[in-house]
C-alpha positions in Angstrom: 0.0 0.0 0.0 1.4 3.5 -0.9 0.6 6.3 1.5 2.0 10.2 1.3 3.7 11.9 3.7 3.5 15.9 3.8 4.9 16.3 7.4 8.2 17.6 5.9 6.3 19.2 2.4 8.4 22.4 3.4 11.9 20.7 3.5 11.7 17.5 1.7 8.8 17.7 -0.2 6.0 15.0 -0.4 7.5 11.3 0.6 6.2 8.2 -1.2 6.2 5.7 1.3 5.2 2.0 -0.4 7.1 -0.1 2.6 5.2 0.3 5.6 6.0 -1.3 8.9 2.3 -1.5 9.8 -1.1 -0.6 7.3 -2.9 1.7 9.0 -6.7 0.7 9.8 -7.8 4.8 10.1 -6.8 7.6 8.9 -6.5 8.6 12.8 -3.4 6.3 13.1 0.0 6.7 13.1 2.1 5.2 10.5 6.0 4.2 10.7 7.5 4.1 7.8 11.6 4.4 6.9 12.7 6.8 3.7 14.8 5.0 1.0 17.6 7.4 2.4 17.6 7.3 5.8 18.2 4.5 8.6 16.1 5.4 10.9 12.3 4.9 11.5 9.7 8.1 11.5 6.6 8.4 12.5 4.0 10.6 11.0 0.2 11.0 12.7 -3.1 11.8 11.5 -3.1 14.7 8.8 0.6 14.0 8.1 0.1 11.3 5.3 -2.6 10.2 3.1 -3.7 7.7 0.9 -3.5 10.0 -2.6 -1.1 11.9 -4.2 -4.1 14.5 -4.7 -4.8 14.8 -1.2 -1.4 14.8 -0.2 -0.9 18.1 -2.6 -4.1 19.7 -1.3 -2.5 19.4 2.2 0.5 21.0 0.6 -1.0 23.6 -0.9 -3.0 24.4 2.1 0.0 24.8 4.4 2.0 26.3 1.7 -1.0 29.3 2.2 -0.9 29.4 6.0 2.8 29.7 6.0 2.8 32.5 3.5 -0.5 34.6 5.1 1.6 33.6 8.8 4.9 35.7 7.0 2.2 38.5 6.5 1.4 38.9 9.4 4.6 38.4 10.9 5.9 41.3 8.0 3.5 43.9 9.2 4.1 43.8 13.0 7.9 44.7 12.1 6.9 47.7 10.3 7.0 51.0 12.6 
């Protein structure tokens, strides 16, 4: 089963993840999976991966949008 991790979308961009150490049941789960390039185990919980590549970009997109209107704000609170 491929899932889609977007807790790093920021840094590493969205992960495919097809070898998982456990399918989750729920999208409230956790899953543990282990990137191609690393040797260590991660953990990503609910709203952190998803089951499409479309949902995993909507995600993206979303906190892309927050991020940026968050800079805004933070940008007009330095202005005198």
């Amino acid at each position: 089963m491929k899932i889609y991790i977007t807790k790093y979308a920021f840094s590493k961009g969205i992960i495919e993840v097809d070898d998982l150490e456990k399918t989750p049941l729920n999208r409230n789960e956790p899953v543990t999976y282990k990137e191609e390039v690393s040797q260590f185990t991660e953990t990503a919980t609910a709203g952190e991966w998803h089951y499409s590549k479309d949902e995993a970009m909507k995600t993206a997109e979303e906190m892309r949008i927050r991020k940026i209107n968050n800079l805004k704000q933070e940008l007009k609170s330095w202005r005198v």
